[in-house]
Each structure stands twice: as C-alpha cells, then as structure tokens.
C-alpha positions as CSV (number, residue, x, y, z in Angstrom):
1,X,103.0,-81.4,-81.4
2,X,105.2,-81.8,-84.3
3,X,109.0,-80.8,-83.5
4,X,111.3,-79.0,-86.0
5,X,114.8,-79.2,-86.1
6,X,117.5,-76.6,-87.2
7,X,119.1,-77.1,-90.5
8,X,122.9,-77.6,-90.6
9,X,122.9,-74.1,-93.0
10,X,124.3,-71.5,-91.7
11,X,125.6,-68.6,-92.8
12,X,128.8,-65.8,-91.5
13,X,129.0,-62.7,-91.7
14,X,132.1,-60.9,-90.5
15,X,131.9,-57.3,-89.6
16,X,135.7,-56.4,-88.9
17,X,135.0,-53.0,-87.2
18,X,132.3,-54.4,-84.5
19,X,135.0,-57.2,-84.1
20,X,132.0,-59.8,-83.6
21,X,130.3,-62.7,-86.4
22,X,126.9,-63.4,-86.8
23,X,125.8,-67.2,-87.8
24,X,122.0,-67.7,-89.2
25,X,121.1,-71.1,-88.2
26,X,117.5,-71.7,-89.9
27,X,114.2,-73.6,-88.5
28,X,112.5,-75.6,-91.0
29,X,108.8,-75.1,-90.6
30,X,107.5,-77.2,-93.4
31,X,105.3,-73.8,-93.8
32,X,104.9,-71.4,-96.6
33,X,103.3,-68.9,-94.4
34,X,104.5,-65.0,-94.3
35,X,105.8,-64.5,-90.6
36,X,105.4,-61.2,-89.3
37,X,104.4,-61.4,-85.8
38,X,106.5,-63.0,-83.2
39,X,106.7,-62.1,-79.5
40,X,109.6,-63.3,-77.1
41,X,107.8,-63.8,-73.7
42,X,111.2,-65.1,-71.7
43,X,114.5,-67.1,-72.3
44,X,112.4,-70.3,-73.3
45,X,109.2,-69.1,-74.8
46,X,109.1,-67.4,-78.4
47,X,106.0,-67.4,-80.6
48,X,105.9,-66.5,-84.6
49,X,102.4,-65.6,-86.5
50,X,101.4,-65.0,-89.9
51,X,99.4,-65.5,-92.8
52,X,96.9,-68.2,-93.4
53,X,96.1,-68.7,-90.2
54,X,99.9,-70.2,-89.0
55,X,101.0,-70.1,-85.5
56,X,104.6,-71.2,-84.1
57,X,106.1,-71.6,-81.1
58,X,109.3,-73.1,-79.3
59,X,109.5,-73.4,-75.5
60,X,113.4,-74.2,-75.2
61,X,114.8,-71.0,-76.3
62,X,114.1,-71.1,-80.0
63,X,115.8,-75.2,-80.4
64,X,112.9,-76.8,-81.4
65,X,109.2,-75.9,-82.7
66,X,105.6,-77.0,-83.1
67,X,103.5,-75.0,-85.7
68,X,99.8,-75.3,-86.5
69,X,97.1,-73.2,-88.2
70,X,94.6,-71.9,-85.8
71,X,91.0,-73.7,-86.6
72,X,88.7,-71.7,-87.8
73,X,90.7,-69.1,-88.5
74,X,92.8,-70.3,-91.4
75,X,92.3,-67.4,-93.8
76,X,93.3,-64.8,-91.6
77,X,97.1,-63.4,-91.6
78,X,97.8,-62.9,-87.9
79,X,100.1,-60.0,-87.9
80,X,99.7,-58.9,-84.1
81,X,101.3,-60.9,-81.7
82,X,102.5,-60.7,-78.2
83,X,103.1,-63.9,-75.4
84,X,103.2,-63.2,-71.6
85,X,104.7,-67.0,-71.4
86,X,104.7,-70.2,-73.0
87,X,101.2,-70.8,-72.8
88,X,99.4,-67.5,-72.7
89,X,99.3,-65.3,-76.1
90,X,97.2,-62.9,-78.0
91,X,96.9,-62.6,-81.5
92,X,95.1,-60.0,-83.8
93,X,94.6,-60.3,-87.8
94,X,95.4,-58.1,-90.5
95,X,91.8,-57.1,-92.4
96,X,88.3,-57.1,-92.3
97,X,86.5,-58.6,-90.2
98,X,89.3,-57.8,-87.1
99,X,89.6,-60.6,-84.5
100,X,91.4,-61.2,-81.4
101,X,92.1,-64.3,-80.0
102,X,93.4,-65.3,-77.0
103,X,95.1,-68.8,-76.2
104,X,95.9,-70.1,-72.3
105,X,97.1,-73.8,-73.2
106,X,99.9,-72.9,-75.6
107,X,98.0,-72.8,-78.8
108,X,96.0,-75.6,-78.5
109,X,92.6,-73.8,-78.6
110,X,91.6,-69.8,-79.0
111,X,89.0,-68.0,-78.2
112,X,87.8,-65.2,-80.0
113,X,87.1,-62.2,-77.8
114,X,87.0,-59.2,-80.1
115,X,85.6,-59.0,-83.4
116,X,85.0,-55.8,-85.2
117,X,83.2,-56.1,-88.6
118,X,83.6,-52.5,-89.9
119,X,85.0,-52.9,-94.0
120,X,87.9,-50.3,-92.9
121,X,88.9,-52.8,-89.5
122,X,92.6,-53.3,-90.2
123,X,94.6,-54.3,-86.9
124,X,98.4,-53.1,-87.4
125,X,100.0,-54.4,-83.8
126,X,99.6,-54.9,-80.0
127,X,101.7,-54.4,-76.9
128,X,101.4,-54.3,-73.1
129,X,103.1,-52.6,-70.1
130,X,102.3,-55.6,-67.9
131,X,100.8,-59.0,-67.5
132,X,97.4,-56.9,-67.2
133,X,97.3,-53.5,-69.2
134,X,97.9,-53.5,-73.1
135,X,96.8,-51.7,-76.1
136,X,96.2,-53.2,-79.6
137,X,95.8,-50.0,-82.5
138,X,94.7,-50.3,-86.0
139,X,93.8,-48.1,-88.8
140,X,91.5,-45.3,-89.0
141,X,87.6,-45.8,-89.1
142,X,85.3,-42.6,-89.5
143,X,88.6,-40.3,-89.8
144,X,89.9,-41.7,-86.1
145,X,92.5,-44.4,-85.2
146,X,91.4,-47.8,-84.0
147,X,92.6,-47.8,-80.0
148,X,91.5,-50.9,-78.0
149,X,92.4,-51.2,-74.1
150,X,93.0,-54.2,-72.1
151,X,93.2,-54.6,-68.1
152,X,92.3,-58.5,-67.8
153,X,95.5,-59.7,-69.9
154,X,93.4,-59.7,-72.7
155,X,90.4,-61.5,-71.7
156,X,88.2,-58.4,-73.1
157,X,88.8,-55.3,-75.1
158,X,87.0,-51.6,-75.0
159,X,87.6,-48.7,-77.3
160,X,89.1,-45.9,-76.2
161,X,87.3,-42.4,-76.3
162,X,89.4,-39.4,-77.5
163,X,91.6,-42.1,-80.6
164,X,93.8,-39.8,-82.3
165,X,92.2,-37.9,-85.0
166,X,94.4,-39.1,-88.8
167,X,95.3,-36.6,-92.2
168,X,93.4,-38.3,-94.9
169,X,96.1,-40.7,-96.7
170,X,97.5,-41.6,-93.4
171,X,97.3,-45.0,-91.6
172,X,100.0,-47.2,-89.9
173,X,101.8,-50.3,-91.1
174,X,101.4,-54.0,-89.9
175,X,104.6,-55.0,-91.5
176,X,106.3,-56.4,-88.1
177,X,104.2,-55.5,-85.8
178,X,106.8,-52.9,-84.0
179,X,104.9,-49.4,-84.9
180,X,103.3,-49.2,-81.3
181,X,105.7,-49.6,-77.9
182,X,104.5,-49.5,-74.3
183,X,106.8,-48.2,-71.5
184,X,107.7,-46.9,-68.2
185,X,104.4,-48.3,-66.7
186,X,101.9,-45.8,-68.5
187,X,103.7,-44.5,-71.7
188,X,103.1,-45.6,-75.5
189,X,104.1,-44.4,-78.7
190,X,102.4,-45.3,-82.0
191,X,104.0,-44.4,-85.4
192,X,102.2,-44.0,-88.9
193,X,102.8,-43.1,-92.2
194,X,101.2,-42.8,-95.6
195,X,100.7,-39.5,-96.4
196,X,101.8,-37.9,-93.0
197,X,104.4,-40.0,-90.9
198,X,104.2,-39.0,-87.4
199,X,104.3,-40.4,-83.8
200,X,101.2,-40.2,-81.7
201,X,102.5,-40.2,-77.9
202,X,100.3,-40.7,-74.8
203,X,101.8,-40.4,-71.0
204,X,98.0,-42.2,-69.6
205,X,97.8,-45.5,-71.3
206,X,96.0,-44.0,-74.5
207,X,93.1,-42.0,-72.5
208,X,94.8,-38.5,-74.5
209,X,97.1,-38.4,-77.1
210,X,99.6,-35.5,-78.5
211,X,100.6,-36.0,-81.9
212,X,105.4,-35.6,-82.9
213,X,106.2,-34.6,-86.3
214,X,108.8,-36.9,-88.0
215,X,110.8,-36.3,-91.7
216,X,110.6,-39.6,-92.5
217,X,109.3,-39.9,-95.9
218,X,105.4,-39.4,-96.6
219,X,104.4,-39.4,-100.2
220,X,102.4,-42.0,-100.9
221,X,100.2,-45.1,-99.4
222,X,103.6,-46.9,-99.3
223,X,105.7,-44.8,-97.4
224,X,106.4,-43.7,-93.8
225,X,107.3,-45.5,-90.4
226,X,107.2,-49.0,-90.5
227,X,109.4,-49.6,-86.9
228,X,109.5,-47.4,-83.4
229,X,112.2,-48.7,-81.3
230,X,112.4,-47.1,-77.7
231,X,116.4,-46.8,-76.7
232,X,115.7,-45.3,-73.3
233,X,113.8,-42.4,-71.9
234,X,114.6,-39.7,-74.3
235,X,116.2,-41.9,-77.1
236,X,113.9,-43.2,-80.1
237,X,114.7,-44.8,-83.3
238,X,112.4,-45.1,-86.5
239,X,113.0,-46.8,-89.4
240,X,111.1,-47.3,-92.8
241,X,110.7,-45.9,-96.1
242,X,108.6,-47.3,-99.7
243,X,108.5,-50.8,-99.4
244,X,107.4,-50.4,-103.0
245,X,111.0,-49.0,-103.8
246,X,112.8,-50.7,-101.1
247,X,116.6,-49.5,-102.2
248,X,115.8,-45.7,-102.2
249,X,118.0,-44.7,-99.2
250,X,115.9,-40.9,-98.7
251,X,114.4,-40.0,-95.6
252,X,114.0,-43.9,-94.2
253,X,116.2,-43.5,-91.2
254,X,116.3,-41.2,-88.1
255,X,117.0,-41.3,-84.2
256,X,116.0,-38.4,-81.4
257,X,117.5,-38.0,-78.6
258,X,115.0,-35.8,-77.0
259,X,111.6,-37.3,-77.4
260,X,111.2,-36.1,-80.6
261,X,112.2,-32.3,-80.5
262,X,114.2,-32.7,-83.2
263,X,115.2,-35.3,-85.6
264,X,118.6,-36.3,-86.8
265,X,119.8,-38.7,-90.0
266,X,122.9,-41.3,-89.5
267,X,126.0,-40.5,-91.3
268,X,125.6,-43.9,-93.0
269,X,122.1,-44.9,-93.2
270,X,120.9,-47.9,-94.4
271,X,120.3,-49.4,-97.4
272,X,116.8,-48.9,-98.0
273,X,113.1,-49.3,-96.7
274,X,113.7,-51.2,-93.6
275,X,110.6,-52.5,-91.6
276,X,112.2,-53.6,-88.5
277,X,114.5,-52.6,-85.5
278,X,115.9,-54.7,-82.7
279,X,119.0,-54.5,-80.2
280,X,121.3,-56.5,-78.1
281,X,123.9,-55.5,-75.5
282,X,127.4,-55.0,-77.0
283,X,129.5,-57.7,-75.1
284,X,132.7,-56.5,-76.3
285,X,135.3,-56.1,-73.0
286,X,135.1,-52.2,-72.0
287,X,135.8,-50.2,-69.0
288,X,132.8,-48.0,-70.0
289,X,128.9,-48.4,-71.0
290,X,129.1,-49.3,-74.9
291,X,126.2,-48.7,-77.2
292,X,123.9,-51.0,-78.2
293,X,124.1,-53.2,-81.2
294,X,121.0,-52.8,-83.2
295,X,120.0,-54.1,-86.3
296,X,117.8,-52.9,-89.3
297,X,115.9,-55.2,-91.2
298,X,114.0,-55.2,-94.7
299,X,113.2,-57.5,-97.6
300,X,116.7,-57.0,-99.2
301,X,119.0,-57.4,-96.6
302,X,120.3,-56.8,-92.5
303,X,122.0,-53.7,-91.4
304,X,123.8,-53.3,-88.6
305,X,124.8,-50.6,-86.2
306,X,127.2,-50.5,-83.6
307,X,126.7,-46.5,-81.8
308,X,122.9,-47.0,-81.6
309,X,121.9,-46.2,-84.9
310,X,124.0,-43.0,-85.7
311,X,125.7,-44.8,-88.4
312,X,125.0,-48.5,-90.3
313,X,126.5,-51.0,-92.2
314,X,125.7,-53.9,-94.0
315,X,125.2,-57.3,-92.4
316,X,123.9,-59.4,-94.9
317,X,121.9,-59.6,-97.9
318,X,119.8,-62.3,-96.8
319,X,116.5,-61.5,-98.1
320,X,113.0,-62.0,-97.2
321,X,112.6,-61.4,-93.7
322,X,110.1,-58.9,-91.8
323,X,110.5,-59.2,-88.0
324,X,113.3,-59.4,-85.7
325,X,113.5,-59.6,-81.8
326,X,115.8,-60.0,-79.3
327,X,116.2,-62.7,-76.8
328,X,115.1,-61.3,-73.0
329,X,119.1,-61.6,-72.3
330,X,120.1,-59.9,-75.2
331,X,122.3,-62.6,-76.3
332,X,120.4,-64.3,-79.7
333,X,118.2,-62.3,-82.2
334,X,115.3,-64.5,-83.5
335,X,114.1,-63.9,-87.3
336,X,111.1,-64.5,-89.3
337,X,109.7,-63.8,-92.8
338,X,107.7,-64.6,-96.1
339,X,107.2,-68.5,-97.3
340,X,107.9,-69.6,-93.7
341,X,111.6,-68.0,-93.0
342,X,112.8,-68.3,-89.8
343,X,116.2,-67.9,-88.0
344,X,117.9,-67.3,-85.4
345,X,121.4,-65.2,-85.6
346,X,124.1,-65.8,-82.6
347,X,127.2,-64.1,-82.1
348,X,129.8,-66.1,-82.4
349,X,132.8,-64.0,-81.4
C-alpha cells in the first residue's frame, strides 16, 4: 500500500487562558475526496471515508497512511464509518441505492452485505456498543426512520420494528457521522433536524424509542443538529446550525446536564454552524477533576472550550474540515475534510 508522509506545515495556535498550543501537522493524501467519516478503533488504528468511493487508513497512530477507492464502489460517498481494529471496519454510503460493506483484511476487499434500493435510502451514521451489537440509522422512508441492527459485528443487518415515527421536513444529517452515539451497554441517542430538531433516545438497543425536545434551530432543510456528543451519564452536548449560513451564531449551541430536561446556551458560543464535537482530557497539573477540553468544528473554523462547553473560543480559522475524533488516550485529535484535508492537532504545551 502506498505510504503518506506528514508535511513539514504546521500551524500554532496559542490560547493564553487554557495555557496549552495546538500544532496542525497535515497528511498528504494525494486525494481530492470529501472526508467525513473516520473512526479511531485504538492507539494505532484510525480509518477516514468519503466521497468517491475513498478509503484511508494508518496503523501507527495516525504517522503514516495508505488510501484507496473501494472497487466497485467508486461513486459512492462513504459517510458512515466505524473500525473495531486495524483490519475490521464497516462502512455505509450517503444516497440511493444504500450499501454496507464490511472489510476483515484492512481494506483490501469488501463485501457488500446490505443494500437497500428505496429512492428515499439515505444512510446518515453507524455506531456500536461492542465488538458485536451496533446500529446504523438513516433517513425516513414511508414517514419512519431507517434503524438497522447488528449482533454479528456487522456481518448481517435487520430492520428494526417500532423506527421512530419523523414531522414531515425532518431528517438527520450525515455531515460527520456523529448524530447517533451508543453507550452504557444498551443506550443510544440519535439527533435530527430539519424542520423539527430533536433527540430520539432508546434505553433497549433501538427495540422502543421516546423522542427529547431540543431549541436548536429548525427552520428549514438546512438546519438543526448536526453533532450529539455524550459527556457522561446525564451530560450531553449538541452542536449545529444552517450550514447554508454557517456564521449565524442563533440557536447552534446547547449542553444538558440532565438528559435533556432542560436545555441551556454557553455564555460564549461559537462562531457559527458547527457540525462536529470531540474532547480530550485537560492535562493541566490540578489537585481536582478539571473539565474536558472539547472542540467545535465547522467549515469556517475550530472552537474550543475549556469547562465542557459552557463557554467557547476561537481556535483557528482553518477552514474546510467536517470530522474530528479523539485519540483512545485522549492525547491527539485527528481531523478530516473536503478535497482530501487531513490532520492531526497535538498539544504542545
């Protein structure tokens, strides 16, 4: 497989009031793909998907990487990923007709074991509790959200009875592949937006479904929740807005700290539609548990926040990224975006 080395660029940004820098060193992919999935299985394995059928991976902790297009498949934008190791992954495709694939020697070959043909099949992003049990959701067909459930690792799907019923104008956004979360061994949340943005919450693995009010925005196709992030048991984090008017800062942040009771905004919210969340330990000396560090991430720019989202500031205005993850030791963030952007930010305090 063809290796890629970083680039020498790299970019600081120093943030004097979280007392850390951040330095962007940059992967050259020889790719013009649009990245939007990207799974990090373990320290050394991370995979990236996108459009036209691209597929990357490094297994040394994000150093070096192989990229191919998957044969057969080069048409489809693969914005559903997730890796249980270096050579096991799934992947699902944005559009009509819907595939998933499934790969056990790193990429090398797929196989195809779902396909849905339905003109409104539209696969928005997968996750799993365990090496077994996963879900993979996509937009409504016949009024009712796509739900397909997984105890094989992926080897073969079923559709779930009782899919959540959606408001007409509502669907859910494959923009990073972070609106659906599995955890604590049998809990998922799914957010959506359009013309209703709301979380759709099941305690079973998806067999029934209650539905959480949100205030993030909901006017149009192009608004809503494009990123769920799960803090902790009773702490949640969404983040979105218009991605067709990325810099209006109304209604595109909130955080609950009680499952969604109630809703709050941060004092300083960030600067725009924002389509991606991600966190890593703060490693600053303390005598007491600090927050995390999270960050926010949109086509314009990177946010940061330092007292798990109640406030944000800006990082950078790097622009053109979708998806961010943290390394599995919260030490590195990994970064991916449109014409084949991809990055990874250390601290370097």
């Amino acid at each position: 497989m063809l290796r890629q080395l970083f680039l020498l660029a790299v970019l600081f940004t120093s943030i004097a009031s979280y007392s850390q820098q951040y330095a962007l060193q940059y992967a050259d992919t020889k790719t013009n793909a649009s990245f939007r999935g990207m799974s990090v299985a373990d320290e050394h394995a991370i995979w990236v998907s996108g459009s036209k059928g691209w597929i990357g991976r490094s297994t040394n902790g994000g150093k070096d990487w192989s990229f191919k297009q998957v044969k057969g498949y080069e048409t489809c934008d693969f914005r559903s990923l997730y890796a249980f190791d270096s050579n096991n992954a799934v992947i699902a495709n944005a559009g009509s007709p819907a595939y998933i694939l499934r790969t056990t020697d790193g990429g090398a070959t797929w196989q195809q074991v779902y396909k849905n043909t339905d003109s409104a099949a539209f696969i928005d992003g997968v996750d799993f509790w365990n090496k077994k049990h996963g879900l993979i959701y996509g937009d409504p067909i016949n009024g009712h959200m796509l739900i397909l459930y997984t105890k094989d690792g992926g080897k073969t799907w079923k559709e779930r009875n009782n899919c959540p019923e959606m408001s007409k104008g509502e669907a859910s956004f494959a923009a990073s592949g972070t609106n659906i979360s599995c955890f604590l061994h049998s809990k998922v949340v799914i957010a959506c937006g359009g013309k209703k943005s709301e979380l759709f919450f099941s305690r079973n693995r998806g067999n029934r479904w209650r539905s959480i009010p949100t205030p993030m925005l909901a006017t149009t196709e192009s608004t809503g929740i494009f990123s769920f992030m799960y803090m902790g048991i009773n702490h949640w984090l969404i983040a979105g807005g218009d991605y067709k008017h990325d810099s209006v800062k109304t209604a595109n942040f909130f955080y609950t700290t009680n499952k969604g009771k109630t809703w709050m905004a941060p004092g300083n919210t960030t600067r725009g539609y924002r389509e991606c969340l991600a966190a890593i330990e703060n490693r600053r000396p303390s005598k007491k548990p600090l927050p995390r560090i999270t960050f926010a991430i949109g086509p314009s720019g990177i946010d940061i926040s330092a007292d798990n989202g109640k406030n944000w500031k800006p990082l950078s205005d790097e622009k053109g990224f979708h998806v961010i993850k943290s390394s599995t030791d919260h030490n590195l963030i990994f970064l991916a975006g449109s014409n084949g952007k991809l990055a990874i930010m250390k601290t370097t305090e």
